[in-house]
N, C-alpha and C positions, 0 to 999 in steps of 0.2 A: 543547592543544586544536586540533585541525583545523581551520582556517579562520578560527579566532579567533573563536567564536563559538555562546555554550551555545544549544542549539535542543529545544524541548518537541513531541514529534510523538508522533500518532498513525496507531497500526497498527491497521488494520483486517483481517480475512480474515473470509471468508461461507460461504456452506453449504459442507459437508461438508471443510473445511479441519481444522476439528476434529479429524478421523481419518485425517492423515498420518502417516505412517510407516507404516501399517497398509492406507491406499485404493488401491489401483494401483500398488505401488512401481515398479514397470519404467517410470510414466508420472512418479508426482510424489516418487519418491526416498524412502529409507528414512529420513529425520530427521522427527521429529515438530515442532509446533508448538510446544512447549514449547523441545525445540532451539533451531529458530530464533530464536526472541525470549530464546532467554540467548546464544547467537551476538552478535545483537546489541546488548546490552546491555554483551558483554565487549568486543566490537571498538569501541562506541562511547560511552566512558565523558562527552562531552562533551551528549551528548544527555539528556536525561529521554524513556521511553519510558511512554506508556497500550495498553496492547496490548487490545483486542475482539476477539472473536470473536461471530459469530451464524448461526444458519441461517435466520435469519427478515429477510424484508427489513428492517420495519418497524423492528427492531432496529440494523441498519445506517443508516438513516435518523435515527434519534434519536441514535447515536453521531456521527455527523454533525454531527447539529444542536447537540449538547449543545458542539462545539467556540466557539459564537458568545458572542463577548464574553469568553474566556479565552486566553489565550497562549499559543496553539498556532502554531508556525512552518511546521510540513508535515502532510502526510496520506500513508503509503503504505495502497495499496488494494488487497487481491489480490479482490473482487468472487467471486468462482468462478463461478459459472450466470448471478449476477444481471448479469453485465457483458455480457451477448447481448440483456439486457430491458429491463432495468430502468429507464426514465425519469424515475420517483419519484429513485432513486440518482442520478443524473445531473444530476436537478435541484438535487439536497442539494448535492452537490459542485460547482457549477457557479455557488450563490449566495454560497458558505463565503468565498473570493476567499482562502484559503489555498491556496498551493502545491502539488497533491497530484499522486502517482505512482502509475500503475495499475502492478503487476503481476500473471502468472502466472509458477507455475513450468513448465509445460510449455509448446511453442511451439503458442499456439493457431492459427498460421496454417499450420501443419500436422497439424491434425487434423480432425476432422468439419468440413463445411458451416455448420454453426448454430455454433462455436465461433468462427468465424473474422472477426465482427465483433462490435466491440466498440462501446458508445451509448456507455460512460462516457471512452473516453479523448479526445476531441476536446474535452471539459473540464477536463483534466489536460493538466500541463505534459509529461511524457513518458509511453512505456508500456514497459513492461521484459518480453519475454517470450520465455521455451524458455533460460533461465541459469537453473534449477531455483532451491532453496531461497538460491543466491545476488543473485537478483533483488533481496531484501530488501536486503540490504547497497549492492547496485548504487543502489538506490532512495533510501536514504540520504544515500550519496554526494551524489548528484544533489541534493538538500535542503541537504545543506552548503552545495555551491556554489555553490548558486541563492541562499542566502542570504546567503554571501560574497560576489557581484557584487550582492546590492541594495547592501548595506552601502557597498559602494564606490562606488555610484551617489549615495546620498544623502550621502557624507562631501563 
């Protein structure tokens, strides 16, 4: 095990993540969502994964929320639209006091105007963005380690 240490995290992705492999390939790469969450289920046998998806905030909101009072160790976030708005999301994530990571796959700080800030990540411990469908992994990562330096804090 990596880092010495089993971790239950949830993945979350929001509107229109559904339809990768298929939405923009030249922007969010030709792996579907499906890919990616057996990606990382193979690369990370030490984790238990809950994977969501929703195009509905309200939906991302309750998957949020439904994390309280169960053992969950991380959150990755890829938000899509709603992480330019959404301060419902922001505040979900913001009360959780679980460890969570925003990503995109594409570099939203070169693309449009309106993409290029983000409400939910100054709530999150990092933000992973434009390392395409590798983000997740990177995101991961980042969860291991954050949970192997508490670990070692509180030993």
């Amino acid at each position: 095990m990596r880092c010495g240490s089993y971790m239950n995290i949830l993945v979350i992705n929001g509107p229109n993540l559904n339809l990768l492999g298929m939405r923009e390939p030249q922007i969010y790469g030709s792996q579907t969502l499906n890919d990616i969450q057996n990606e990382l289920i193979g690369r990370y046998p030490e984790a238990h994964f809950t994977f969501f998806q929703s195009n509905h905030e309200g939906g991302i909101i309750d998957a949020l929320q439904s994390t309280v009072g169960k053992d969950f160790h991380g959150i990755v976030i890829n938000g899509g639209a709603f992480t330019h708005y959404s301060y419902a999301i922001r505040d979900a994530i913001s009360m959780l006091m679980i460890p969570t990571v925003e990503v995109h796959i594409s570099n939203i700080l070169l693309r449009e105007e309106f993409r290029r800030h983000s409400v939910t990540a100054p709530v999150c411990v990092a933000q992973l963005t434009g390392f395409g469908s590798n983000g997740y992994s990177l995101a991961v990562e980042m969860l291991l380690y954050h949970k192997s330096s508490q670990n070692k804090i509180s030993e």
